[in-house]
N, CA and C of each residue as an Amber inpcrd file, in Angstrom:
protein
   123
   0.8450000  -1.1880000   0.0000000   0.0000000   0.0000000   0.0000000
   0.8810000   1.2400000   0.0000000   0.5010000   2.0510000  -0.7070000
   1.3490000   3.5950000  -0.6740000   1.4050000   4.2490000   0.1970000
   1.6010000   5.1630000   1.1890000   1.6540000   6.4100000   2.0590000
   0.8810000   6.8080000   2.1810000  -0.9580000   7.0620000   1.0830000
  -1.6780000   7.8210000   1.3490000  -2.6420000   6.9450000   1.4180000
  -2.9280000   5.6960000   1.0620000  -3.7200000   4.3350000   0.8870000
  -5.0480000   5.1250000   1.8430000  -4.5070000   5.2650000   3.4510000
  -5.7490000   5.5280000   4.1660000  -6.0720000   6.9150000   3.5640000
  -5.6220000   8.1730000   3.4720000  -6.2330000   9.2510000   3.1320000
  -7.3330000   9.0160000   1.7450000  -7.0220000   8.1580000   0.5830000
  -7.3170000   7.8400000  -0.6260000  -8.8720000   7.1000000  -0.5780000
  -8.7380000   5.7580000   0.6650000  -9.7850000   5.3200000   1.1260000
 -10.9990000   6.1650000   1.5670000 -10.5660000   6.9470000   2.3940000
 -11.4370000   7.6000000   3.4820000 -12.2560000   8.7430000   2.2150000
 -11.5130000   9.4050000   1.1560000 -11.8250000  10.0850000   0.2700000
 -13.2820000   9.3150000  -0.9710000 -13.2210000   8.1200000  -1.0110000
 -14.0160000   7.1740000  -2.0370000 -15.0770000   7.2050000  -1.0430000
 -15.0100000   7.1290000   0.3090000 -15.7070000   6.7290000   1.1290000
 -16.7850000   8.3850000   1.3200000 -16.1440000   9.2030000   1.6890000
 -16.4600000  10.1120000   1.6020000 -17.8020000  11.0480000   0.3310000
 -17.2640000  10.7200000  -0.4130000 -17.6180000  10.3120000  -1.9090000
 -18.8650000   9.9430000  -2.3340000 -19.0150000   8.3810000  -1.5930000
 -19.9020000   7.1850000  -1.7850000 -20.5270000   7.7940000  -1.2010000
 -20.8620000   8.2310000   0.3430000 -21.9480000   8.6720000   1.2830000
 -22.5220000   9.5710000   0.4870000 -21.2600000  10.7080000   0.0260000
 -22.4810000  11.9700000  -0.6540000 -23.5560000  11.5780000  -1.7770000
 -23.0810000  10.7160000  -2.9210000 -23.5460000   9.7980000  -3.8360000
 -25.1310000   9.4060000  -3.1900000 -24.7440000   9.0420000  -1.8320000
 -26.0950000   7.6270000  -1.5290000 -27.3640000   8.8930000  -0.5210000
 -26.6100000  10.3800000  -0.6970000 -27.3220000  10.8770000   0.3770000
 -27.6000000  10.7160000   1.6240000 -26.2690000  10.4030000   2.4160000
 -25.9830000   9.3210000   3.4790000 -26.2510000  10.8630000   4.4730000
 -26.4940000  10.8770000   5.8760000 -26.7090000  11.4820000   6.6260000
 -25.2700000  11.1070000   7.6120000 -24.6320000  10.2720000   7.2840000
 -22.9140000  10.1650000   7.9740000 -22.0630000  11.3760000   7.5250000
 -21.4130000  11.6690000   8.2280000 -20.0340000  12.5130000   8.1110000
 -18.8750000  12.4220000   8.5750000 -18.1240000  11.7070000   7.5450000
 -16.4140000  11.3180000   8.3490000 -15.4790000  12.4210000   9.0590000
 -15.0200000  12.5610000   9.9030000 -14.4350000  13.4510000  10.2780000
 -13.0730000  12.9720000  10.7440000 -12.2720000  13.8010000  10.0770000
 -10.4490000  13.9470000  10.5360000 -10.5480000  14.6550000  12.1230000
  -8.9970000  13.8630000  12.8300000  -8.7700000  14.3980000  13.8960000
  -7.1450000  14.3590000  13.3360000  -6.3560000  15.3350000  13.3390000
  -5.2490000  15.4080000  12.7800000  -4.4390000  14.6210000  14.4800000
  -3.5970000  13.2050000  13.9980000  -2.9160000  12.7530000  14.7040000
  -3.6800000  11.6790000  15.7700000  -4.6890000  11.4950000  15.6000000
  -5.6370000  10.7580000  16.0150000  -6.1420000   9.3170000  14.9490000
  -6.8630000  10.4350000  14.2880000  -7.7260000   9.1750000  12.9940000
  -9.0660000   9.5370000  12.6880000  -9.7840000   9.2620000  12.5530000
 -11.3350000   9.1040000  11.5840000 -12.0860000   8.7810000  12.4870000
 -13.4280000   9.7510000  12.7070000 -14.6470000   9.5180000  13.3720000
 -15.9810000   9.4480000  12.6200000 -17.1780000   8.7320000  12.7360000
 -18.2730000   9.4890000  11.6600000 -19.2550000   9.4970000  12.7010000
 -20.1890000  10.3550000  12.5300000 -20.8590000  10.9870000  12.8500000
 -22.2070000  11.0090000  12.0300000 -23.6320000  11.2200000  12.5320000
 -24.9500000  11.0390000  12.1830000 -25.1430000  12.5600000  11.8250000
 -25.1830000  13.2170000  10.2280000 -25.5150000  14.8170000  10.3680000
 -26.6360000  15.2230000  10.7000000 -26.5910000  16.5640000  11.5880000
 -28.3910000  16.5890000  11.8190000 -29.0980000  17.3500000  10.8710000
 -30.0040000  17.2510000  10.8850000 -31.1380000  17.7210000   9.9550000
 -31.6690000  18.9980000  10.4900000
């Protein structure tokens, strides 16, 4: 896997939700990792 493999992932993923009209939202924690979250309405 390359250096950015996870940033690249998280981006398709990102992506896909908006695509499906997903009410999730991935969120960066710089030095941590990836949270998602239910958006509210």
């Amino acid at each position: 896997m390359g250096s950015n493999a996870i940033e690249v992932a998280i981006h398709r993923l990102r992506k896909h939700l908006q695509a499906l009209d997903a009410r999730a939202v991935v969120h960066t924690v710089k030095g941590v990792g990836y949270f998602i979250t239910e958006e509210k309405v």
